[in-house]
C-alpha positions in Angstrom: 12.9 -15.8 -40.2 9.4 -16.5 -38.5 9.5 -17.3 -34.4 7.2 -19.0 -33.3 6.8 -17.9 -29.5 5.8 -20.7 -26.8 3.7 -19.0 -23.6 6.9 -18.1 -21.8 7.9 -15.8 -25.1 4.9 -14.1 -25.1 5.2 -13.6 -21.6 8.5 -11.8 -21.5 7.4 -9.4 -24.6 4.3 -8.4 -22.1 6.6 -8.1 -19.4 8.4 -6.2 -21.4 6.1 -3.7 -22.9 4.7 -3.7 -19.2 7.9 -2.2 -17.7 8.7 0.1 -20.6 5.7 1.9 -20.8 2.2 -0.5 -20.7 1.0 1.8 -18.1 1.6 5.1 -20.4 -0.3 4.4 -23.8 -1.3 0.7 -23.4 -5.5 1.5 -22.5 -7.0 -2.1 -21.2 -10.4 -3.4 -21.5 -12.3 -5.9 -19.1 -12.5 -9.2 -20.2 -14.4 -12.6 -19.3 -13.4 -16.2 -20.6 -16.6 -18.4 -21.0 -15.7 -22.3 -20.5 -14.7 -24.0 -23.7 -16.8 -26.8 -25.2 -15.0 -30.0 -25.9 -16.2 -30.7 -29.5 -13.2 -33.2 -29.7 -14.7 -35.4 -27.6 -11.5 -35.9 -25.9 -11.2 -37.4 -21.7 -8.8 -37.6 -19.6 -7.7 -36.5 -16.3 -9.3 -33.4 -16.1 -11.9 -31.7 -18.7 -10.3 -30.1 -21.2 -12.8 -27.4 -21.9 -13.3 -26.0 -18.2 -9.2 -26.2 -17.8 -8.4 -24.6 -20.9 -10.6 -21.5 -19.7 -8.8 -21.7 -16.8 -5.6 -21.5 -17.8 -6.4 -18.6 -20.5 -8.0 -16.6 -17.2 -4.0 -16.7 -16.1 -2.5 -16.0 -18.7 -4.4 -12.5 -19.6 -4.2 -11.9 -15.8 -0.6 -12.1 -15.9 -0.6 -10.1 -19.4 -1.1 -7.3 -17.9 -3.1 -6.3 -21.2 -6.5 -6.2 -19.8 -9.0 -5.7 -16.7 -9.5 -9.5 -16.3 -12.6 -10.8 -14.8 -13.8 -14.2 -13.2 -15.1 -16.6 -15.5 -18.7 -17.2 -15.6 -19.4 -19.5 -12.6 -16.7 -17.1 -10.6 -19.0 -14.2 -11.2 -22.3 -16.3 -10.3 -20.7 -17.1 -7.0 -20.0 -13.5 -6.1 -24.1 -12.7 -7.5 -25.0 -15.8 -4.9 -23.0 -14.0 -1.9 -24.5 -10.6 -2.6 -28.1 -12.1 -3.0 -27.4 -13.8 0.7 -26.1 -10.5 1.9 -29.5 -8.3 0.8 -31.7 -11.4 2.1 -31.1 -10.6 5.4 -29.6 -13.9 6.8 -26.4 -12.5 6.9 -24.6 -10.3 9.5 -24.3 -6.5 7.8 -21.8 -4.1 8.1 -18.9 -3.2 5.6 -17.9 -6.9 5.4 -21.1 -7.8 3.2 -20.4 -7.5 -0.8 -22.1 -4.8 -1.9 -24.8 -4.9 -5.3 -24.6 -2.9 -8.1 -20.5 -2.8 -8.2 -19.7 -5.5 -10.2 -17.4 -4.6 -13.3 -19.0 -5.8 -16.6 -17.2 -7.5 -19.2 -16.5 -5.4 -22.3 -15.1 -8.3 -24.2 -16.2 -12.2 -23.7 -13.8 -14.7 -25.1 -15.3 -18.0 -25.6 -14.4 -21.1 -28.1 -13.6 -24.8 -28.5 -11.6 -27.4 -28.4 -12.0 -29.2 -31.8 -9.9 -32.1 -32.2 -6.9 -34.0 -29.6 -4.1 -35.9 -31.3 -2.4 -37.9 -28.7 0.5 -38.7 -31.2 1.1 -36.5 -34.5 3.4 -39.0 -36.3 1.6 -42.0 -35.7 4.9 -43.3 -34.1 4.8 -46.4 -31.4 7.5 -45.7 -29.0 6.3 -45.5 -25.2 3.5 -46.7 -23.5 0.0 -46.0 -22.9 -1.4 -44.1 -19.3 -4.4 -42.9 -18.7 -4.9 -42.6 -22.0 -1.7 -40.7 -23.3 1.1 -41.8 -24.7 4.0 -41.2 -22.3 7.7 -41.7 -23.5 9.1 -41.8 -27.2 11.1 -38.9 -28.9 8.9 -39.5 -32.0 5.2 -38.2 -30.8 4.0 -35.6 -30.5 0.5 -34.1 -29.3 -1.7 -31.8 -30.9 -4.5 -29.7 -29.5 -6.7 -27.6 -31.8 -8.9 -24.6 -30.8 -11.3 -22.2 -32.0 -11.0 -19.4 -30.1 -13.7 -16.0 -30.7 -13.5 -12.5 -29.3 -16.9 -10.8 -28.6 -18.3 -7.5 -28.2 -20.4 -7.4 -25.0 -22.5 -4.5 -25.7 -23.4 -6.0 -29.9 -23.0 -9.6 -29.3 -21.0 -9.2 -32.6 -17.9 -11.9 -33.4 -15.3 -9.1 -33.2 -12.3 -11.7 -34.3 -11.7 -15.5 -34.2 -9.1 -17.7 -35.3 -7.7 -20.8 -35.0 -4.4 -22.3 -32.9 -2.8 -25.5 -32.8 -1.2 -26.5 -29.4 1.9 -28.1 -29.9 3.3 -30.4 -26.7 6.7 -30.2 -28.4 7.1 -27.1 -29.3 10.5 -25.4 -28.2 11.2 -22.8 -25.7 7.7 -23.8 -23.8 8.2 -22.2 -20.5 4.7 -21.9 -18.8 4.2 -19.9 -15.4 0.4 -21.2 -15.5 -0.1 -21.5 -11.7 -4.0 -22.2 -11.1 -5.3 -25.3 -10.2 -6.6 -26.9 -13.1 -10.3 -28.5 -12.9 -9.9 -31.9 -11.6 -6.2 -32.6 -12.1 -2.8 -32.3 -10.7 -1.4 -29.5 -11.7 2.2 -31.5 -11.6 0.6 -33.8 -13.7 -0.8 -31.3 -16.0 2.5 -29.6 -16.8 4.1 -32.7 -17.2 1.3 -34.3 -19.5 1.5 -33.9 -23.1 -2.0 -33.4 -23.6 -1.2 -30.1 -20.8 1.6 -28.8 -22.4 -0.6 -28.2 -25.7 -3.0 -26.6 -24.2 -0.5 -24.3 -23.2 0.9 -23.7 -26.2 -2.5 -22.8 -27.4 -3.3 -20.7 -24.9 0.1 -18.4 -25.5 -0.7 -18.0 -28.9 -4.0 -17.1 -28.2 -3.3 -14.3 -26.0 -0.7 -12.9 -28.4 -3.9 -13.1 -30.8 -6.3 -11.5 -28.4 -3.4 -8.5 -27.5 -2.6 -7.7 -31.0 -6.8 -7.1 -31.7 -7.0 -4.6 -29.1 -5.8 -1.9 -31.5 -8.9 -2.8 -33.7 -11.1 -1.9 -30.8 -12.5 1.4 -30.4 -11.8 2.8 -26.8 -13.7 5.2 -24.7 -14.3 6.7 -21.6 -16.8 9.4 -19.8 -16.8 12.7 -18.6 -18.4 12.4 -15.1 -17.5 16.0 -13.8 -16.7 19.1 -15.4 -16.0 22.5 -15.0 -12.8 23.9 -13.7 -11.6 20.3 -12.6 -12.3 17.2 -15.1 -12.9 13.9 -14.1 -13.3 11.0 -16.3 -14.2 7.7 -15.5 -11.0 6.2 -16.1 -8.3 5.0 -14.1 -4.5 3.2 -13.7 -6.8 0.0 -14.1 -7.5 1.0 -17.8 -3.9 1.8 -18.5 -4.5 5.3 -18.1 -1.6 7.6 -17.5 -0.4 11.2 -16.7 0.3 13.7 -19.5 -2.3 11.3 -22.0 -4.2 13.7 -24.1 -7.9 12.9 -25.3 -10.6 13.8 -27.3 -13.7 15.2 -25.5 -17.0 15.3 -27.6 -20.3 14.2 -27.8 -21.4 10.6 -30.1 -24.2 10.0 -32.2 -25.0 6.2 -32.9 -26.4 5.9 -36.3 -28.8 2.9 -36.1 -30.6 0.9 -38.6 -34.6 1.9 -38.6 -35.7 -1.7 -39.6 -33.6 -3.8 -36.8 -32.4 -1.2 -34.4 -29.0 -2.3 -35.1 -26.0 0.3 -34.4 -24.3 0.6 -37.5 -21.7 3.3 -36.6 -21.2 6.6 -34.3 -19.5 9.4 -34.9 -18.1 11.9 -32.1 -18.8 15.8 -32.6 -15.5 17.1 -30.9 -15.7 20.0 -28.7 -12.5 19.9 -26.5 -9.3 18.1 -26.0 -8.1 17.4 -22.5 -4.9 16.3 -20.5 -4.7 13.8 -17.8 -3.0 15.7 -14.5 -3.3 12.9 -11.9 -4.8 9.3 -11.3 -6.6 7.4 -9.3 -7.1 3.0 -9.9 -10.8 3.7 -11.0 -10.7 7.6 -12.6 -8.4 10.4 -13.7 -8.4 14.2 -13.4 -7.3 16.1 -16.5 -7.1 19.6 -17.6 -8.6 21.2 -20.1 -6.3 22.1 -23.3 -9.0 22.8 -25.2 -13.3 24.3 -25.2 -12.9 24.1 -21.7 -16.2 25.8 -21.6 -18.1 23.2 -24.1 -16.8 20.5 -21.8 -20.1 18.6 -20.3 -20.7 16.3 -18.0 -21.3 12.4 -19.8 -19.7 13.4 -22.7 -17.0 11.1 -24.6 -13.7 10.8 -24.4 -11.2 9.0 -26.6 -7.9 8.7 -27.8 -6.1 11.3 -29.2 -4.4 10.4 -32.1 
């Protein structure tokens, strides 16, 4: 029998792969979710594409899949304070964000919503407010979204789908705890419009988690010699005792458009991770310690 999980079931299977070994094998990727346009047209008490952003942010924040990131007017802010700190108006000193530091996004996720349906049955019971239909065991609301995952470095569509958002759906359990753009957040929860948002935004992340074994991960060798040092931490989900791949990559690129089609990796070494750090790992070499340089590649080993 298919289940169909709400957020709160998608949440305890992350939880659960989180305390059972998401830090030992489960390698993350920073991510950055872009606001959502609102093709449907659709108002209300908030704006539907800047809170469903919003509440996607949380949710991969509390996945525990990925290195999440501010969205995009987050990450604008913190430009606008370093900018003031380098202009000189501002008192220095090890309080004043620093330039230059800022972790890119490896994957964007952007989309939109494409159509609202207040009621799903075309039922009458309850009453109008605020524009949804509040009360009545007949309706239900619908919320329908494109949702795409992209490469950062390409600008390539690395996966999309589609989700509908079901207000009624069972076992709907959200522990969605931001503000919301320009609503209540009791409200929001409480709104049927809110709870399909959530719905959509659980099933989204269990799309966006289930593509990250599609994506090629990597890291860099940024020391070498008798102690290895790759660029890699506990933030990436790496772990002690992982093994990887040390080599060096050649991108094969298209002559007429530049493009990168593919790369392979020429392995010379295999190395094992000894301790780590939030930001890097040491490892030992198991393998061509010797033919182990500095800003060569390291992935995976199978």
């Amino acid at each position: 029998m298919k289940r169909q999980l709400g957020i709160a079931g998608v949440m305890s299977i992350l939880a659960f792969s989180l305390a059972t070994g998401a830090d030992s094998g489960n390698l993350r990727y920073s991510i950055s979710v872009a606001k959502f346009d609102n093709e449907a047209g659709w108002s209300g008490q908030w704006e539907i594409g800047s809170a469903f952003g919003e509440i996607m942010t949380d949710a991969l924040q509390q996945s525990k899949k990925f290195i999440v990131l501010g969205e995009k007017d987050m990450r604008q802010e913190a430009m606008g304070e370093q900018d003031l700190a380098t202009s000189g108006r501002t008192a220095g000193g090890k309080k004043a964000p620093k330039t230059g530091q800022m972790t890119p996004a490896q994957l964007l996720v952007k989309g939109a919503v494409t159509h609202v349906q207040d009621s799903t049955t075309g039922g009458g019971a309850g009453v109008s407010l605020f524009g949804f239909r509040v009360g009545g065991s007949t309706d239900r609301t619908e919320v329908n979204v494109t949702i795409y995952i992209i490469d950062s470095t390409t600008g390539q569509v690395k996966a999309s789908t589609k989700v509908v958002g079901k207000a009624g759906r069972k076992g709907l359990d959200v522990g969605y705890s931001g503000s919301v753009v320009g609503a209540n957040l009791a409200g929001f929860k409480k709104n049927n419009v809110g709870k399909a948002c959530e719905d959509a935004v659980a099933q989204a992340v269990d799309f966006l988690t289930k593509q990250l074994e599609k994506i090629p991960w990597e890291g860099t060798v940024i020391k070498a010699g008798d102690k290895i040092i790759i660029n890699r931490g506990s933030r990436e989900g790496v772990s002690v005792d992982q093994v990887f791949n040390v080599g060096s990559v050649e991108n094969l690129t298209d002559n007429d458009t530049g493009e990168v089609l593919d790369s392979e990796m020429k392995q010379v070494g295999k190395i094992k991770v000894t301790s780590v750090k939030e930001k890097i790992a040491y490892c030992e070499a198991l393998e061509g310690q010797k033919k182990i340089d500095k800003n060569m590649t390291v992935q995976p080993a199978d």
